[in-house]
DRENZA-356820 format. One record per residue (C-alpha): residue number from 0; x, y, z; chain. Coordinates in steps of 0.001 Angstrom, whole numbers, plus 524288, in hexadecimal, padded with zeros to 5 digits. Layout:
BEGIN
<rec seq="NUM" X="X" Y="Y" Z="Z" mol="A"/>
...
***
This chain:
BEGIN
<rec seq="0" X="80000" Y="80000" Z="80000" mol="A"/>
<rec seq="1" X="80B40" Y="809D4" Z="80414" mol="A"/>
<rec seq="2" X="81184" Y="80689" Z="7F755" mol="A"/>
<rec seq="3" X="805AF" Y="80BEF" Z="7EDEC" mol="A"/>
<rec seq="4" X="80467" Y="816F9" Z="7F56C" mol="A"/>
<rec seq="5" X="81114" Y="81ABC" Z="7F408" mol="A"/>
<rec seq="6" X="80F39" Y="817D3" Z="7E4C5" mol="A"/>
<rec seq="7" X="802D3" Y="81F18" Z="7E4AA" mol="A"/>
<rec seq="8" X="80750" Y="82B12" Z="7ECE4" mol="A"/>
<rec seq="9" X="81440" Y="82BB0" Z="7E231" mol="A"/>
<rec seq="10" X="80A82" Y="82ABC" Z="7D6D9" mol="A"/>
<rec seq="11" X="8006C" Y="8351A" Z="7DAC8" mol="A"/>
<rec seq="12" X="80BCD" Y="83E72" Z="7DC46" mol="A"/>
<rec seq="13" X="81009" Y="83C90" Z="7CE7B" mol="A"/>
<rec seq="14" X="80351" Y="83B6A" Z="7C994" mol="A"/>
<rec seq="15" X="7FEFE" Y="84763" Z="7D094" mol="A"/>
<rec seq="16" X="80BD9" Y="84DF0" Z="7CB62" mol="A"/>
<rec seq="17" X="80702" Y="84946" Z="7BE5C" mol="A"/>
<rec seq="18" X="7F8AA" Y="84CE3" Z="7C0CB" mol="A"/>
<rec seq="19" X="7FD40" Y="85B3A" Z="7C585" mol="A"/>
<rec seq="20" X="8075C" Y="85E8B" Z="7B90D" mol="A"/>
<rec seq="21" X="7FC55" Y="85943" Z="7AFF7" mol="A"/>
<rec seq="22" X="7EFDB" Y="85FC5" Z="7B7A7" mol="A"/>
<rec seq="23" X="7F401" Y="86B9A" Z="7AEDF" mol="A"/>
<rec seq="24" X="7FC86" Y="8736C" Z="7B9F6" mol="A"/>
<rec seq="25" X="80860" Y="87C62" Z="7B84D" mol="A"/>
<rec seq="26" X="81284" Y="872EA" Z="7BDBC" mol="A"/>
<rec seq="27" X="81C13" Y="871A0" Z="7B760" mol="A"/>
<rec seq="28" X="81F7A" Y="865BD" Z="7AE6F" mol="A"/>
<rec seq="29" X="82DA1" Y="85C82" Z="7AEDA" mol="A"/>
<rec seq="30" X="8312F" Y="86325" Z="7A16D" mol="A"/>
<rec seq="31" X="82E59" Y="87239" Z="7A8E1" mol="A"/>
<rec seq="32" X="836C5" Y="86EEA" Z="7B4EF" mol="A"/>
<rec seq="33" X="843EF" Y="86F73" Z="7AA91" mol="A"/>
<rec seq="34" X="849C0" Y="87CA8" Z="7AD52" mol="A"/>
<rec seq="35" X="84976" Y="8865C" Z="79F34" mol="A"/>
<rec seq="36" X="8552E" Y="88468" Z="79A7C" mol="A"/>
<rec seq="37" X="860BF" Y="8900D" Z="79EB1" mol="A"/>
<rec seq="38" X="861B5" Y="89A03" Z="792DF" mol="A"/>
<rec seq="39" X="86EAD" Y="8A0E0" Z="794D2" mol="A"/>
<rec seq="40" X="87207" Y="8AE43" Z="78F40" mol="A"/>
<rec seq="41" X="87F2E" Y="8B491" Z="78D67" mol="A"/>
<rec seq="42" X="87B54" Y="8BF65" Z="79750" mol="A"/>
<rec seq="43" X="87A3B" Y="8B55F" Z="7A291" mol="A"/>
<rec seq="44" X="8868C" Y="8B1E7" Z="79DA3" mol="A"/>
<rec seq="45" X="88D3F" Y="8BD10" Z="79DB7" mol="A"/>
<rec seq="46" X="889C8" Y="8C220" Z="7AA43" mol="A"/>
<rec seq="47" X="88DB3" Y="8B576" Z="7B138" mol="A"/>
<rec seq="48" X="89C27" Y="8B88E" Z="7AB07" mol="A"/>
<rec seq="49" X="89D57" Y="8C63C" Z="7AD43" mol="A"/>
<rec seq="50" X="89AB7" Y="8C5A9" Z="7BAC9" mol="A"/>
<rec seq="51" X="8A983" Y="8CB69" Z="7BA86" mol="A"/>
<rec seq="52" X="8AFE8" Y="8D23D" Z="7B0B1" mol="A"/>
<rec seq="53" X="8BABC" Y="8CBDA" Z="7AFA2" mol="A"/>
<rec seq="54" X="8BF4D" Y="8BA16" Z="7B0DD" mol="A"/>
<rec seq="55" X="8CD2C" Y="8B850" Z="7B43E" mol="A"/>
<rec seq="56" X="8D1FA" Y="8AB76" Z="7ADF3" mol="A"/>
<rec seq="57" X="8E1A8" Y="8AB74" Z="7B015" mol="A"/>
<rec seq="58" X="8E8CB" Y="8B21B" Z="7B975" mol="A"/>
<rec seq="59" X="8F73F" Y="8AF81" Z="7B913" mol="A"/>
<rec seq="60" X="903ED" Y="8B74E" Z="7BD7F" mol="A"/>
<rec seq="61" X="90BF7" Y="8BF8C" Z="7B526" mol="A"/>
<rec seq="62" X="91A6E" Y="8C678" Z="7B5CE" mol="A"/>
<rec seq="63" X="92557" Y="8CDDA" Z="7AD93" mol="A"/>
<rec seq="64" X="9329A" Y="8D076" Z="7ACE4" mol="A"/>
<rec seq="65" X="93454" Y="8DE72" Z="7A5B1" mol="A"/>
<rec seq="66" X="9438F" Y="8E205" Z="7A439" mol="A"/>
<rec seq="67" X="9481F" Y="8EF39" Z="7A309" mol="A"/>
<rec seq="68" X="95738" Y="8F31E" Z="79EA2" mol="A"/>
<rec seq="69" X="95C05" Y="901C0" Z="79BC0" mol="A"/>
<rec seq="70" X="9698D" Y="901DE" Z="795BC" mol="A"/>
<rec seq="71" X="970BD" Y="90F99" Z="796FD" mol="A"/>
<rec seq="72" X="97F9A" Y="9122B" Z="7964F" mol="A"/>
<rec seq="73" X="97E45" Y="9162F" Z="7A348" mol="A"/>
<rec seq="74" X="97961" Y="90946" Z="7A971" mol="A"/>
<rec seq="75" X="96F45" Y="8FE8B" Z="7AA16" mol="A"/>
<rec seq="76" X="9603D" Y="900BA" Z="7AE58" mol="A"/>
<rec seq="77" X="959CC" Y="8F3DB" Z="7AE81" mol="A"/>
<rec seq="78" X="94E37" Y="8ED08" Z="7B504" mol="A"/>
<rec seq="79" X="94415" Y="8E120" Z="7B3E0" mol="A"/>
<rec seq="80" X="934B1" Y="8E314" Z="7B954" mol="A"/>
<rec seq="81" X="92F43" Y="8D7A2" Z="7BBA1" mol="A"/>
<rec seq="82" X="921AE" Y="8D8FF" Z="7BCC5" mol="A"/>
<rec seq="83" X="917B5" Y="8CDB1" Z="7C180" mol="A"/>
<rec seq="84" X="90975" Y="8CBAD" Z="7C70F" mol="A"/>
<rec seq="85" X="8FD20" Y="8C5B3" Z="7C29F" mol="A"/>
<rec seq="86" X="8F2CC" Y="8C59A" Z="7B7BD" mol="A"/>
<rec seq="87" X="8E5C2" Y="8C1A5" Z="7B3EB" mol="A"/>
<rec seq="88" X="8DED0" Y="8BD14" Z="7A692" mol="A"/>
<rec seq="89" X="8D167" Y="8BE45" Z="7A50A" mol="A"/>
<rec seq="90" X="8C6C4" Y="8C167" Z="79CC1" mol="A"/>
<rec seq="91" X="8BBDD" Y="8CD2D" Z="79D7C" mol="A"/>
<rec seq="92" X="8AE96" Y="8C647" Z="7A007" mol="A"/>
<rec seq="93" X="8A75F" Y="8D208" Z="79872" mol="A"/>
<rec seq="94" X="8AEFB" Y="8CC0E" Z="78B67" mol="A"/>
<rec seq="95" X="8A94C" Y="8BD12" Z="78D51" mol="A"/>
<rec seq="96" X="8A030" Y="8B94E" Z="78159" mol="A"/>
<rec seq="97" X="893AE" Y="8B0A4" Z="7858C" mol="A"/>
<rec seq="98" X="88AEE" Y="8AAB9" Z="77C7E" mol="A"/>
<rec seq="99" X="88195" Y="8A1B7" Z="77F00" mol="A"/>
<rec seq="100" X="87AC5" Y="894B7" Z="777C8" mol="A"/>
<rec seq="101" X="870E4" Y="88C95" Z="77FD5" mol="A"/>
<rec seq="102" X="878D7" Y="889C3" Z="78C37" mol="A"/>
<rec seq="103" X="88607" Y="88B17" Z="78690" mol="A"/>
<rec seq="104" X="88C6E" Y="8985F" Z="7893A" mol="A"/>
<rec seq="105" X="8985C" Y="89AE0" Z="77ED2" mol="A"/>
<rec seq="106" X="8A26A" Y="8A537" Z="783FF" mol="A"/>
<rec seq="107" X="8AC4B" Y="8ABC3" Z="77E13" mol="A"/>
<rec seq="108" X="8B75F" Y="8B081" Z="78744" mol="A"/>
<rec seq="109" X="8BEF3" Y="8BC31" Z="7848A" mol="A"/>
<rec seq="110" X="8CDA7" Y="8B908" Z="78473" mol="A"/>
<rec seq="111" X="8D453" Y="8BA8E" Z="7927D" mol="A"/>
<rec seq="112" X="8DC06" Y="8C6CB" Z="79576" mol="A"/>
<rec seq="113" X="8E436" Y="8CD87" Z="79F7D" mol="A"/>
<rec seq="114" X="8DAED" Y="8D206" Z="7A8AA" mol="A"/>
<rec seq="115" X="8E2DC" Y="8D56B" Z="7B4E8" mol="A"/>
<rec seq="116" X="8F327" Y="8D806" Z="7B5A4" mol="A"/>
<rec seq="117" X="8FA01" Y="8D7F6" Z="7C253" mol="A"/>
<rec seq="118" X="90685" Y="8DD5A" Z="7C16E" mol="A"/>
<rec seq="119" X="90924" Y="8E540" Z="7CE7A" mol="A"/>
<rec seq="120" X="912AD" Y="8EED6" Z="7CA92" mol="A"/>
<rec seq="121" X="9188A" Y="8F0B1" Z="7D850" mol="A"/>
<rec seq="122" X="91CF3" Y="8E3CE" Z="7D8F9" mol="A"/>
<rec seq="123" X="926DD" Y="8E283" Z="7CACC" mol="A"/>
<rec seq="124" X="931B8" Y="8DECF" Z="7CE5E" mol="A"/>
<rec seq="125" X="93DC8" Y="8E705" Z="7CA87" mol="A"/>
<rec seq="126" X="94B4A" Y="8E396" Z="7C806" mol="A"/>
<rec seq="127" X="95455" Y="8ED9D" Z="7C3BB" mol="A"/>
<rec seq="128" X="9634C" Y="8F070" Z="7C1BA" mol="A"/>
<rec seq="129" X="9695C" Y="8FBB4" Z="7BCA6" mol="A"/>
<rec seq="130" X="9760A" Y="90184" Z="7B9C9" mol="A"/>
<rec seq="131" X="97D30" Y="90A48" Z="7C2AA" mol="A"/>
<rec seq="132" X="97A07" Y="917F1" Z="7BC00" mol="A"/>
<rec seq="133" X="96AFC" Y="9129B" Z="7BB02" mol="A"/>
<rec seq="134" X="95EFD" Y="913BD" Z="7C3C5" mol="A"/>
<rec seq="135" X="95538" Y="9089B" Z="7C3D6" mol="A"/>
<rec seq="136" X="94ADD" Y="90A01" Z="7BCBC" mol="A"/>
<rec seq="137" X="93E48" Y="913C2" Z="7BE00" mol="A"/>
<rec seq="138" X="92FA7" Y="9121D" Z="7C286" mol="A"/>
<rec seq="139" X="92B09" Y="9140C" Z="7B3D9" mol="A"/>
<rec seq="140" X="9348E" Y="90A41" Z="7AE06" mol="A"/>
<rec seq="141" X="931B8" Y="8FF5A" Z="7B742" mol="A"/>
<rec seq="142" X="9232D" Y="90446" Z="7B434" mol="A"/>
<rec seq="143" X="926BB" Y="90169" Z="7A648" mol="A"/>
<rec seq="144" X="92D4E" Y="8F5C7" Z="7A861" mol="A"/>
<rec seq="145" X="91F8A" Y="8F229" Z="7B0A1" mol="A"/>
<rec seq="146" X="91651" Y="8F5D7" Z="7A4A4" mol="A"/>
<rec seq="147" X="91DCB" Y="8EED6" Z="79BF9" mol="A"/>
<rec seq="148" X="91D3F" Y="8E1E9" Z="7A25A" mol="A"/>
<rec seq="149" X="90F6E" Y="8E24A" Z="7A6A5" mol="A"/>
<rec seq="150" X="90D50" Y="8E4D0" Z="79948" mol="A"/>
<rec seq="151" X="9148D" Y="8D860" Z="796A7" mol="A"/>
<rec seq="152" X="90E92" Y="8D0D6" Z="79E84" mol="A"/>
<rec seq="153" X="901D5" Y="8D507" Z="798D0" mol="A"/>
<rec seq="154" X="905BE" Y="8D133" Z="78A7C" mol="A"/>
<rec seq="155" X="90BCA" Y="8C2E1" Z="790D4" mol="A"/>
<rec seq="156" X="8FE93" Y="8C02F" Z="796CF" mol="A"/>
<rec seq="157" X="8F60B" Y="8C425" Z="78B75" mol="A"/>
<rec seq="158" X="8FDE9" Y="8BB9C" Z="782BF" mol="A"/>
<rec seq="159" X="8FF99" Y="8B114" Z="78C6E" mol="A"/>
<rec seq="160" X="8F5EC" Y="8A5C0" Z="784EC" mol="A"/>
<rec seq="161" X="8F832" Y="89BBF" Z="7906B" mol="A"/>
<rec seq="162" X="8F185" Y="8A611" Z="79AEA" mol="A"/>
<rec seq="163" X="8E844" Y="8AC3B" Z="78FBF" mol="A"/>
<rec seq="164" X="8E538" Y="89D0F" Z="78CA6" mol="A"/>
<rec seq="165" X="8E416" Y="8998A" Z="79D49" mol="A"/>
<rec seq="166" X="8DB6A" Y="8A5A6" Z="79DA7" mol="A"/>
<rec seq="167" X="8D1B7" Y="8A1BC" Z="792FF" mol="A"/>
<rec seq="168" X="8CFFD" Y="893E8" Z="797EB" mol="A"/>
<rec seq="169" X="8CF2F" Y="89A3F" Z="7A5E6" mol="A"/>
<rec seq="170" X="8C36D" Y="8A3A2" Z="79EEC" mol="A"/>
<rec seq="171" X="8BC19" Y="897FA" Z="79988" mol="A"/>
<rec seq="172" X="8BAD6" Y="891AA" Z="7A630" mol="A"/>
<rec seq="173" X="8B7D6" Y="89BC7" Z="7AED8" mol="A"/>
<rec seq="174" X="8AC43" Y="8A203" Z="7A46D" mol="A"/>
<rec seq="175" X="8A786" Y="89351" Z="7A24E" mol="A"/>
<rec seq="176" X="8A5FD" Y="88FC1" Z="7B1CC" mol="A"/>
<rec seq="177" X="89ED4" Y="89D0E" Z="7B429" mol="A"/>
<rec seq="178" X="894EB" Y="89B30" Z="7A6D6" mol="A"/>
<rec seq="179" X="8938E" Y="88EB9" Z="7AB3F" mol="A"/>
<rec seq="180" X="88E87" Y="891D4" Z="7B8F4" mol="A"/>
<rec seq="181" X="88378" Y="8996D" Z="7B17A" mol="A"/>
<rec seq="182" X="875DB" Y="89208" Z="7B16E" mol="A"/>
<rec seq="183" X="872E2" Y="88B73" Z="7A5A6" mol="A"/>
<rec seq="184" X="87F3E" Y="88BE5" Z="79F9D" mol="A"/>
<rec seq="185" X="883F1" Y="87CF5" Z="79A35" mol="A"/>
<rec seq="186" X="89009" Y="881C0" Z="7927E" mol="A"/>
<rec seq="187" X="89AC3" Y="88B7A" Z="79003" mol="A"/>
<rec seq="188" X="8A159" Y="88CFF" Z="7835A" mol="A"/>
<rec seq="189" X="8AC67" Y="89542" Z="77FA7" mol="A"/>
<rec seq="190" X="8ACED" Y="89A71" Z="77391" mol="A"/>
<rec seq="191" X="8B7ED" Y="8A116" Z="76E45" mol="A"/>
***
């Protein structure tokens, strides 16, 4: 006896689940309780990467070794700078490209750049030796000396293709993982 009315009391609830989604009320049916699919636009996108305006993708250290010699008949004037501190690569979040098709957001990264160069000036180190009718050198020559290798260092850098390559890769992972955290998105392409 307790075993039909356990079969009975399970069958009038689905029959009574039946009986109510039939009787012509709003409830909603198995095919209704899918969510709508996620329709992503290149605005949501956007804003989700420019949170800040810049990504750093490689930071690395950086130093050089600028030599100075002045030859006069009345002695020697010569001196090395050697300059040194720290840089980053990065890319402007304002210049990523973000298209979308379906669930698949295709991005176009901007190539890395210098985006932040370290080079404390009061810390070059200065070695200098001069002839005995000479003075060491002046506050605007080691400033020159100074330019000239931050300068340097700048050119090394941008044509550096291991760091700009590091950088890139560092770029595609960091825009994919935050795109990816977006609802609704399945995939990230990069396009180039």
């Amino acid at each position: 006896m307790k075993r039909t009315l356990i079969a009975f009391t399970a069958g009038a609830i689905i029959v009574g689940g039946l009986t109510f989604t039939l009787g012509g009320n709003r409830a909603e049916s198995p095919e209704a309780a899918t969510p709508a699919p996620i329709v992503l636009h290149e605005e949501t996108i956007v804003n989700a990467l420019t949170e800040s305006a810049q990504l750093v993708t490689l930071t690395g250290k950086a130093e050089k070794t600028e030599p100075y010699f002045n030859d006069k008949w009345y002695g020697n004037q010569s001196a090395m700078v050697h300059v040194k501190g720290k840089f980053m690569l990065g890319i402007n979040t304002e210049d990523i490209e973000v298209t979308t098709a379906g669930n698949v957001v295709k991005v176009r990264l901007p190539q890395p750049k210098l985006i932040s160069l370290d080079l404390p000036y009061n810390k070059m180190a200065i070695h200098q030796s001069n002839g005995v009718f000479r003075k060491d050198i002046d506050e605007s020559q080691l400033k020159a000396l100074y330019s000239e290798a931050k300068s340097e260092i700048k050119a090394d850098i941008t044509n550096d293709k291991r760091a700009q390559d590091k950088a890139e890769a560092s770029a595609e992972k960091t825009v994919e993982s935050l795109i990816l955290k977006i609802n609704g998105v399945e995939a990230v392409k990069f396009v180039r």
